[in-house]
N, C-alpha and C positions, 0 to 999 in steps of 0.2 A: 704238654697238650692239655693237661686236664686243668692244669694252674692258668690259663688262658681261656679254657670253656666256664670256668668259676669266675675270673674278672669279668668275662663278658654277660653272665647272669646277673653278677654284682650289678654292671652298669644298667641292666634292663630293670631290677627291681627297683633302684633308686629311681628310674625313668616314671616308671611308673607311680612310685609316690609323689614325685615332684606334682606329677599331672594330676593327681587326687587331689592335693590341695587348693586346685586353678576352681573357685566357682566362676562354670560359662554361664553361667544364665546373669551373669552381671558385665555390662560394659566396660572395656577395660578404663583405666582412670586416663588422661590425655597427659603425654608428655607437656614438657616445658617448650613454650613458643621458641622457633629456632632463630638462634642468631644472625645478623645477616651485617654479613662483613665485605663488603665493596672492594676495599683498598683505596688507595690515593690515584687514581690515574695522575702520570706525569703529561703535563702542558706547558708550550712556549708560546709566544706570539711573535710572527714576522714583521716589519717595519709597516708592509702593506694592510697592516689589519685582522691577519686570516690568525683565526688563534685553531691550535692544534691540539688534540687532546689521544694520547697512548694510552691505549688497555694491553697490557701483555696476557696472553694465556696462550699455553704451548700443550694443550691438549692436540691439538693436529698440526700437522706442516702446512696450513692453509695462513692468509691472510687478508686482510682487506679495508679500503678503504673508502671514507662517506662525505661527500661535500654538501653542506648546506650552507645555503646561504640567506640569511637570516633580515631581509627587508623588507618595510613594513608594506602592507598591500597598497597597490596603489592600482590606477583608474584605467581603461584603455580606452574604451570610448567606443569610437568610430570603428578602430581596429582592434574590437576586443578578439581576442586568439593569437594576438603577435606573440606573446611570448610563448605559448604555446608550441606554434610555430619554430621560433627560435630553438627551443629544446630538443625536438625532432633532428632539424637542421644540423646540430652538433653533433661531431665529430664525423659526420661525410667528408673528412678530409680534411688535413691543416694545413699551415704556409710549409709543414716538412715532408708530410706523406699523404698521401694518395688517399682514398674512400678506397678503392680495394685493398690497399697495401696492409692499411690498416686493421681490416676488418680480416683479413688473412694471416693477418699475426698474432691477433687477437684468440682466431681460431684455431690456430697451432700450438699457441698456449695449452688452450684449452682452460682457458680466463672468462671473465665477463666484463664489459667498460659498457658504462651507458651513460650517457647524461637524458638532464633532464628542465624544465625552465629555470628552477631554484637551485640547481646545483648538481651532483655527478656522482656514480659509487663505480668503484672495481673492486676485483677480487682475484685472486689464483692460487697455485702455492706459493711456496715460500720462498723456493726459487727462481722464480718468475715475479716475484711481487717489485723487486726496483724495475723490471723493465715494463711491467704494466701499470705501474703507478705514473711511470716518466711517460706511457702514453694517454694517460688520463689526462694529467699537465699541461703535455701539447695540445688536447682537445680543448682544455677550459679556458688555454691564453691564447690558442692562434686557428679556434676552428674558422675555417673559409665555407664562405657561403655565396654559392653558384646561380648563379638564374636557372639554370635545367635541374639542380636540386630543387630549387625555390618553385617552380612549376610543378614540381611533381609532384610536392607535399603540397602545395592550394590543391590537383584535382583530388590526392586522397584525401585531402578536409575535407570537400566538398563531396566524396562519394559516400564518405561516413558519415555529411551532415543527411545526405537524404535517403540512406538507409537507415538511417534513425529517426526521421520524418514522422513515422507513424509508431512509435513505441510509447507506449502509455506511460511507462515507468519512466524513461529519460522526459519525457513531457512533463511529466509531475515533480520531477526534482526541477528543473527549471525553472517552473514558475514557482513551484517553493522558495526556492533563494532568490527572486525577484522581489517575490511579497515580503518574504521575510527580512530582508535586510535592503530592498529598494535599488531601483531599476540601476541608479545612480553611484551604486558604492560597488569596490572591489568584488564583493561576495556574492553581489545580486546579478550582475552583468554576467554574459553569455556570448560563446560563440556561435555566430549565423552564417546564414550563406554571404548578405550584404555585406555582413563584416567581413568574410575572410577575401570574398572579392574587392576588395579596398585596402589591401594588406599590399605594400610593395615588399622588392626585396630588399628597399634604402631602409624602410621599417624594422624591418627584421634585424640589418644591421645597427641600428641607430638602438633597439632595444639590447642587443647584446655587448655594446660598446658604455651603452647607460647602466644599465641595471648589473648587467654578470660581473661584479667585482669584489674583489676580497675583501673591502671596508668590514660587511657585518658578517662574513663567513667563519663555517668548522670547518676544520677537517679532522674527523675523530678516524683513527687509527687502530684496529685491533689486531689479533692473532698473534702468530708463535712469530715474536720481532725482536728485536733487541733496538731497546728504545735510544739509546745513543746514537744507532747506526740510519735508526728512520729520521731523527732529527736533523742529520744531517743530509742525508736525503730531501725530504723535505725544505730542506733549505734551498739544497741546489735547483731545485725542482719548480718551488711555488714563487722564489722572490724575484724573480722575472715579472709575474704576474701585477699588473698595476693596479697603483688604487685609483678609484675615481670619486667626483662627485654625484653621491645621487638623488636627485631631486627630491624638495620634502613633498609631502600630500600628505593631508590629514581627510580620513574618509569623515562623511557623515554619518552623523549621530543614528543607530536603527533607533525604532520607533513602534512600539506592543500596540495593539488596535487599542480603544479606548473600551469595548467591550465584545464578548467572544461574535464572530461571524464566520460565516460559512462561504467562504472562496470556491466558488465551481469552476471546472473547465470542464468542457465535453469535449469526448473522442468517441466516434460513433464505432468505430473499431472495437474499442474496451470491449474486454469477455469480464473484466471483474473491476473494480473501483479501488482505485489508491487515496486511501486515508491518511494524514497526517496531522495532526494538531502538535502547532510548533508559537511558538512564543521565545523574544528574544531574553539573553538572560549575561549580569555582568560577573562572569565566574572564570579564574585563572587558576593553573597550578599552581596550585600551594596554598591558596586564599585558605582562611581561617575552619571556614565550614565547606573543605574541598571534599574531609571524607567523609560528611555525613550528607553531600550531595551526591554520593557515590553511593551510599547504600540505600539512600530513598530512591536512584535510576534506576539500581541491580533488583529491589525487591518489588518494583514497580512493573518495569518490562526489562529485565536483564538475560532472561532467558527461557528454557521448557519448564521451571517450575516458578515463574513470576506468575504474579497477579493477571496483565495482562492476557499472559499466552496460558493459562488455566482459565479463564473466562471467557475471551472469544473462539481456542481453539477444541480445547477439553471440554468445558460445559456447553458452548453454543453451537459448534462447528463452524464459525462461521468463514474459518480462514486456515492458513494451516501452518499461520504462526503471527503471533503479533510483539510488538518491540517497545521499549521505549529509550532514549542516550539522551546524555547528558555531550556535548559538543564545547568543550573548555576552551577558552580564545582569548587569548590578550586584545582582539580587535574587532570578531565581530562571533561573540557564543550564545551559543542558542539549545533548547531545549525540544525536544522532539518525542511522540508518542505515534505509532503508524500500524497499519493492517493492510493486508490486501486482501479484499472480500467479495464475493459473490453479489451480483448487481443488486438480486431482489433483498439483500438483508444489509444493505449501504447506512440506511437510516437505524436502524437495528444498532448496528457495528458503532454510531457515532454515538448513541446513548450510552452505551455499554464501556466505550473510551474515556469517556468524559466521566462519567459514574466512578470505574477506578482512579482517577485524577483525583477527585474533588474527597471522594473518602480516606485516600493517602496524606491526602491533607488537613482534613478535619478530624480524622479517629487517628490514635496514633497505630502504628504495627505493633505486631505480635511479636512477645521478646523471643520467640520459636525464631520468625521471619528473620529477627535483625542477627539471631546467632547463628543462621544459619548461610544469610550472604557475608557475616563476615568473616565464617572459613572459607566460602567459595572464592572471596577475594584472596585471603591470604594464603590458600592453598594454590592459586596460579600463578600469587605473586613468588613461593619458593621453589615453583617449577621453572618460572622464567628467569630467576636470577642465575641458575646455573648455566645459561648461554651466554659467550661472552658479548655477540652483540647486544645484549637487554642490557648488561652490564656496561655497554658503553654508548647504549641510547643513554640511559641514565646520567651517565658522567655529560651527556651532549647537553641533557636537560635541566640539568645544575647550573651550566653554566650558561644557555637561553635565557631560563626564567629565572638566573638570580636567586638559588635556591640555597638553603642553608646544605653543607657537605655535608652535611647525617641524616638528609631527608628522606632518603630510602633506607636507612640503615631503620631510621625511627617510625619507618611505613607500616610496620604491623602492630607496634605502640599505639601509632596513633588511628589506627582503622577499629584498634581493639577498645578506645576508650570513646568511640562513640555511644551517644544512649538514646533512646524513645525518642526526648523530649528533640534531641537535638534532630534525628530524621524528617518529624514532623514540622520545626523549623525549616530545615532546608528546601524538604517538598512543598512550603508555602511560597516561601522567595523565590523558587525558580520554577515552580510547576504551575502557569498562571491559567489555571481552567478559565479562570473569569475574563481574561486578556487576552486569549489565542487565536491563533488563525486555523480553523481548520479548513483544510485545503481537500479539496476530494475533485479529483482526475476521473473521468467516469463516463459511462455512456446515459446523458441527460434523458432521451427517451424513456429508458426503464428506471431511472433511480426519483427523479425531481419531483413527481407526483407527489410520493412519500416524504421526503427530506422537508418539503414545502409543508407538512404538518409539524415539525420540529419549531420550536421557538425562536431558531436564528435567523435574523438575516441573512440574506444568499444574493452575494453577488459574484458577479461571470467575470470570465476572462478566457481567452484563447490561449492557444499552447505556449504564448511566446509571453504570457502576464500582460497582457493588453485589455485592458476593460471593453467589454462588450456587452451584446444585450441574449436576452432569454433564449436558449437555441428551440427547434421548432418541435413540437413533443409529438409529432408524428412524420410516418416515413408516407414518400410518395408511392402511389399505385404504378407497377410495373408497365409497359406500353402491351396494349392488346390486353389485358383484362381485364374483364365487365362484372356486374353483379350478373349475370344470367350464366358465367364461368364459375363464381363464388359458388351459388346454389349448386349446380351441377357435381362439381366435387361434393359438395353436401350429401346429395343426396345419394352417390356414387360411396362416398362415405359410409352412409348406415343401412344401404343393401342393394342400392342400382334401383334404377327408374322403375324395371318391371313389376320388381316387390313394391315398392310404394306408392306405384298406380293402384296394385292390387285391393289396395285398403280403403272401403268405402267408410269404414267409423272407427273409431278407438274410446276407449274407456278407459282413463286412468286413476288409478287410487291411491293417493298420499297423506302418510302421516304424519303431524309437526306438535311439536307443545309451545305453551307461548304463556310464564312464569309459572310453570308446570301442571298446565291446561293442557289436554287431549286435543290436538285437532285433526280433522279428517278432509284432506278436500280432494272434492271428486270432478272433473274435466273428461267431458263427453263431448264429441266433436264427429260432425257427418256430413261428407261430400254432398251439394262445392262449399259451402260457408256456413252451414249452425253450428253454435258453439255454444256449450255448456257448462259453467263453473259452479259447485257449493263448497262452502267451506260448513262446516259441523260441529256445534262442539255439546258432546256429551249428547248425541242423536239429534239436536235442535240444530236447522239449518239458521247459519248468522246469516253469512250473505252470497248472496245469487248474482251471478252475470249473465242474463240467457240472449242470447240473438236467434232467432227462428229463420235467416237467409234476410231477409224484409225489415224486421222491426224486432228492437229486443229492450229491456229496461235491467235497470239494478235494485236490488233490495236487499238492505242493511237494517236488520232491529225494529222488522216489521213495517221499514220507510221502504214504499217503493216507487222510484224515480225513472220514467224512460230514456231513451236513449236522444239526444238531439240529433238534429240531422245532420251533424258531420259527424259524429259520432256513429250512425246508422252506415252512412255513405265509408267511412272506415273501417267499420265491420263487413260490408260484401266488399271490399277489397282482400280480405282476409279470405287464405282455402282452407278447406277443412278437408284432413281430420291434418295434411301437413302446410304448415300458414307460409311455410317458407317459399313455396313455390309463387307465393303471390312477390317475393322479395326478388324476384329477378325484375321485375319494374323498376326497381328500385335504383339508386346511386351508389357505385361503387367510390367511397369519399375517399379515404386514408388506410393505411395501414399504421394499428398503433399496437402496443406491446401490452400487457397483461400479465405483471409475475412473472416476467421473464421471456412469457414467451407471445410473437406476435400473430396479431388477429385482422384480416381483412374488416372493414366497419360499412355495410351497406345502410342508406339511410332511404327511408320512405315514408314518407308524412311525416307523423312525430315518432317514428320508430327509428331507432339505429339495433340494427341486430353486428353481433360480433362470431365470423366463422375463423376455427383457426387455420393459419398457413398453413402449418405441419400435416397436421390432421385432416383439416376439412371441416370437423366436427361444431356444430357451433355452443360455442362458451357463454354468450351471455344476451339479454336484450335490454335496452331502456326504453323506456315509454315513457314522450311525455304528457302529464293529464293537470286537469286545472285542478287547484287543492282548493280547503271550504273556503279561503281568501282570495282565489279567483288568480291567484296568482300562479305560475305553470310549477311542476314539481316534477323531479322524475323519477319514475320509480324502476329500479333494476331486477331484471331476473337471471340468476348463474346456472348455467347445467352444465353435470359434469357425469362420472361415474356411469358412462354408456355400458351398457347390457344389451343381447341380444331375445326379442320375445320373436315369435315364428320370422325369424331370419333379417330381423328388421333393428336395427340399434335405434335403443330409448335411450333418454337420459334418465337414472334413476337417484338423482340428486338435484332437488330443483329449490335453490334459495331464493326466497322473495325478501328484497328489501327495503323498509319503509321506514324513513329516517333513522335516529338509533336504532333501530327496531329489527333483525333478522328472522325470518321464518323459518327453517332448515326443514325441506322436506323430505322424506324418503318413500320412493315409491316404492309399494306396496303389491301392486296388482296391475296389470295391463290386460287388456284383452280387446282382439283384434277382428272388427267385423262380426261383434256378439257383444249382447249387452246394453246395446242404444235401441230408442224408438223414435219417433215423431212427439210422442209425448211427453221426451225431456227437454222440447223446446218451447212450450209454452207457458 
């Protein structure tokens, strides 16, 4: 016992030396990059074309198998969604078994078989895998296809085409792949209601007897198999299957704008706007600068700690995540950077997109950025190689795109020997700030104002990429509401009629600077109509607006001008000490929106005042007045920051604006029925 309690102190004191010598205050040094060893997958090829590729791993009794089939995109047209269609359609029953028979043995398995337009995958264990493979087979060579199936799927096309009618997001992808690769090409076309109404069930057949053929198909094979015994399998299985001819089509060429513009669609629905700035780009697996177009996407918009999504979500708020991918395509690849953002900060959002483009392109990144996406890369890529499907997409993908056999073995080689020079190259060739479409999906009322100060052109299109024209930037007046309904909320709004009958004068006192000038101005007003303005600066009155009920003049810098007589005759239409009540005269025109949020717009003479919906409260007035050019000008007034002075809401933020030029004031002082006389009207 005690020769045991001595070994065991022995091991603790050693322990504890070992651990003396560890300094933690330094990171430990980084092992050597891991090897990555594939294997050979074994492949044959059938008479019919279908080349077959075996992964064995016998980590589980499971197995499974993936058909692709490998043709180039071609056109639909009239009936763009046949094949769609077609893929649904598969396996509701072959020329041997039944749609329930099927799908009953399927689920007694306890399998999965699906197909799909381009091809098919199952799976079970291990000992179910020849009888769920053999009903895969029968699906992909003898599915029957029924008219009462063929009905059923047109009305659920058609109920999913018009539940999705109004979806912002499906809206914006849509007309993304229009504009982007063109109405005309595989990529660009879409399915509609028109199309799928125009779909027979001879179509349907005539695409699956065309197109579904072994000539360019996989079939990769994985799980616990014995590659001998699937071959033969396979055999019995697929060379039934016929080859055919399949028609060539060569798409048309896509086409980058010739300089960046702004593609709008309005959706009046929209709670928030879909951005996307996409430009087309010629980039395939394996191409020479594949991975250092991979680490200029990743460090650009790859994730929570890119550029992008640190900029509009972390510094700006303005979304609550933003992207950018890279989309690799032997046929039609394209390049894409997006947000989804809050109406009023739309134009905001496209500065701030375009701004990280254009600098990833011109500065190089930080050698921080690039060592840091490219362990993110090859740390996913050594968690996914131990699955054995990743392992036998791979082996799928070798044999697609004509890859050399060591191209994933030599994938963290060649991710690691990326440099600066080369990221900034790739983000110039394929990130075309200068050349893109930025596409923004969005409710035009509250965004277009703004966007319309941006440099781009802005042209329209409806949900379906159809050129159209400017949507209308105000909403109509509901039936049965007047300006004399607008006012009344108003004044219901800042304390009911009784309290602001009550109010024979007011006296207001506001502070403003103007290039760090004091100013003071003081507005005194007393029922039905005198009204009183100074502004002050530094105790000398600049300029005066007085109307006495009759007759009032202006004076500016010791120039004192009267009033003309429409000017007079538009001053006693005005009430005093509240004008608004003379705004029930007035026209109730539009409702339009305001940062978000919208505003009834009554207009009267050259007034338009703005009350909010929501509130009541009113937000803002224009006025318009002849400037020293005689030509009309108009000048805004905001109010905001309602306070309550004896029971009555004031605005006590009142901005005057005149041209560049903001006045920001803050009031200071109100007082109600004290403080005015007869003699601040003269």
């Amino acid at each position: 016992m005690k020769t045991k309690i001595l070994s065991l102190l022995a091991l603790f004191l050693v322990s504890i030396a070992t651990n003396a010598q560890i300094d933690r205050s330094k990171m430990p040094e980084p092992g050597p990059d891991p090897v990555v060893k594939l294997g050979t997958p074994e492949t044959f090829t059938l008479k019919n074309g279908l080349k077959v590729i075996m992964v064995e791993n016998n980590k589980l009794p499971r197995a499974s198998a993936s058909l692709t089939i490998d043709n180039k995109p071609y056109f639909e047209g009239e009936i763009a969604g046949v094949s769609g269609m077609k893929g649904s359609l598969m396996g509701r029953g072959t020329k041997n078994i039944s749609k329930d028979d099927f799908n009953e043995k399927v689920d007694f398995l306890g399998a999965n078989v699906s197909f799909f337009s381009s091809g098919a995958f199952a799976s079970s264990l291990k000992k179910y895998f020849p009888e769920i493979l053999g009903l895969m087979a029968d699906g992909v060579k003898n599915s029957q296809f029924t008219q009462e199936e063929f009905d059923k799927e047109v009305q659920i096309t058609l109920d999913g085409l018009k539940s999705d009618e109004k979806n912002v997001t499906s809206a914006a992808r849509r007309v993304e792949d229009v504009l982007t690769f063109g109405r005309n090409h595989p990529s660009g076309e879409f399915t509609s209601k028109e199309s799928v109404e125009k779909i027979t069930l001879e179509d349907v057949k005539n695409n699956y007897n065309t197109y579904y053929r072994p000539n360019n198909a996989y079939l990769v094979v994985e799980g616990d198999i014995n590659p001998k015994e699937i071959k033969k399998l396979v055999k019995s299985l697929f060379s039934g299957w016929e080859k055919g001819t399949i028609p060539a089509y060569i798409a048309a060429e896509t086409q980058n704008v010739s300089t960046t513009e702004i593609n709008f669609v309005d959706m009046q629905n929209a709670v928030q706007s879909e951005i996307s700035i996409i430009n087309n780009i010629d980039l395939k697996l394996g191409d020479k600068d594949y991975y250092a177009a991979l680490m200029a996407s990743n460090i650009l918009g790859g994730g929570g700690t890119a550029r992008l999504f640190m900029n509009l979500r972390e510094d700006k708020g303005y979304t609550y995540g933003s992207y950018a991918s890279l989309r690799e395509n032997r046929y039609a690849a394209s390049f894409r950077a997006s947000a989804s953002v809050r109406n009023m900060v739309t134009d905001s959002s496209v500065v701030e997109l375009q701004k990280e483009i254009n600098k990833i392109r011109y500065q190089k990144v930080t050698a921080e950025e690039l060592a840091n996406s490219k362990e993110e890369y090859i740390g996913g890529f050594v968690m996914d190689v131990q699955k054995p499907r990743t392992v036998a997409n791979f082996a799928l993908n070798i044999a697609r795109y004509n890859l050399p056999q060591d191209f994933y073995e030599n994938y963290i080689k060649n991710i690691k020997a990326v440099t600066l020079d080369d990221v900034q190259n790739a983000a110039i060739k394929y990130f075309k700030g200068d050349k893109a479409r930025i596409v923004i999906t969005g409710k035009g009322i509250d965004v277009l104002k703004n966007l319309e100060k941006t440099d781009y052109v802005i042209k329209y299109f409806d949900k379906y990429g159809n050129p159209t024209e400017k949507p209308a930037m105000t909403m109509p007046v509901p039936d049965g509401m007047t300006a004399t309904n607008v006012v009344d909320k108003y004044i219901e709004a800042i304390g009911g009629k009784d309290k602001v009958m009550s109010v024979k004068t007011t006296m207001t006192v506001s502070d403003a600077t103007i290039q760090g000038t004091p100013l003071v101005m003081t507005n005194k007003a007393s029922s039905p109509n005198k009204s009183s303005m100074v502004i002050s600066v530094m105790g000398n009155a600049m300029q005066k607006i007085i109307f006495d009920g009759e007759k009032g003049y202006q004076e500016a810098q010791g120039r004192k001008m009267d009033m003309k007589p429409e000017e007079v005759e538009d001053a006693k239409k005005m009430m005093a000490p509240f004008a608004d009540m003379a705004y029930r005269n007035g026209k109730l025109d539009r409702i339009e929106p305001i940062e978000g949020e919208n505003f009834y717009v009554i207009v009267l003479g050259k007034t338009e005042v703005f009350y909010s919906v929501k509130t009541g409260l009113k937000g803002k007035e224009i006025k318009t007045v002849k400037g020293p050019d005689g030509a009309d000008v108009q000048v805004p007034s905001v109010f905001s920051d309602y306070k309550e002075v004896n029971g009555i809401k004031f605005p006590h933020s009142i901005v005057l604006k005149s041209g560049p030029m903001n006045l920001d004031f803050k009031v200071k002082e109100i007082k109600i029925n004290e403080g005015v006389t007869d003699a601040d009207f003269e």
